[in-house]
C-alpha positions in Angstrom: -92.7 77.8 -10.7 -92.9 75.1 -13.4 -96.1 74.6 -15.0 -96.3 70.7 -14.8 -99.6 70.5 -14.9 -100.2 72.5 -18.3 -97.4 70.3 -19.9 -98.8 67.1 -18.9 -102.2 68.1 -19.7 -101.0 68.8 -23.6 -99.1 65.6 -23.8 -101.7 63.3 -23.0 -103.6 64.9 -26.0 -100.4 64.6 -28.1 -100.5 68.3 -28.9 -97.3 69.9 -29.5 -96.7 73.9 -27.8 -97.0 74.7 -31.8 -100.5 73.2 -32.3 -101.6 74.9 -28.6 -100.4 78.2 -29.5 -102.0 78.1 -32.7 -105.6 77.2 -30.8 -105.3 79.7 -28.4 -103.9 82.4 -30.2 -100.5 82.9 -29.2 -97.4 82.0 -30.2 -95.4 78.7 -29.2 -92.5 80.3 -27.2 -96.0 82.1 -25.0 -96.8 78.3 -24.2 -92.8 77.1 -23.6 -92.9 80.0 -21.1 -95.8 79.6 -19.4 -94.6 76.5 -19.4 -91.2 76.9 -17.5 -93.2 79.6 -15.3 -91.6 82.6 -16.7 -94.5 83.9 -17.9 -97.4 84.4 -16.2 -100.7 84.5 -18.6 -104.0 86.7 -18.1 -107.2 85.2 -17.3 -108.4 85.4 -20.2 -105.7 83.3 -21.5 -105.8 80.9 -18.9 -109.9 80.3 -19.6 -108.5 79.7 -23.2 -106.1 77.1 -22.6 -108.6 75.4 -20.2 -111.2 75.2 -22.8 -108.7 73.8 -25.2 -107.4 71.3 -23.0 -110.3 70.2 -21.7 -109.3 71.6 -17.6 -110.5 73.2 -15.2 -108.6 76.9 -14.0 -108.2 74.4 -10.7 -106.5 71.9 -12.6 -104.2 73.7 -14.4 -103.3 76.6 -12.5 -104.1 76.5 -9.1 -101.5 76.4 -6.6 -101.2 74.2 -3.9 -100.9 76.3 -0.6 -98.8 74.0 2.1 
């Protein structure tokens, strides 16, 4: 599943996957596939990328359950 959420929250701080990957520690095609949800990150990477962004595990990752 498509990681939306992530995207959008990197746009809005005009960050490019380059400059995320850099800040987290990984590199940029981690982020594209996290992105397209083909990869899916540890924990640890997740708290990484929430601290960076400025999100909450909830708001980033969480899924939805219908």
């Amino acid at each position: 599943m498509k990681n939306l959420r992530l995207k959008s929250a990197r746009a809005a701080l005009d960050m490019s996957q380059q400059e995320l990957a850099e800040k987290v520690g990984v590199s940029r095609q981690t982020i594209n596939a996290i992105e397209k949800g083909d990869y899916n990150p540890t924990i640890k990477l997740c708290l990484t990328i929430c601290r960076v962004l400025g999100k909450t595990l909830d708001e980033l990752f969480w899924e939805e359950m219908e």
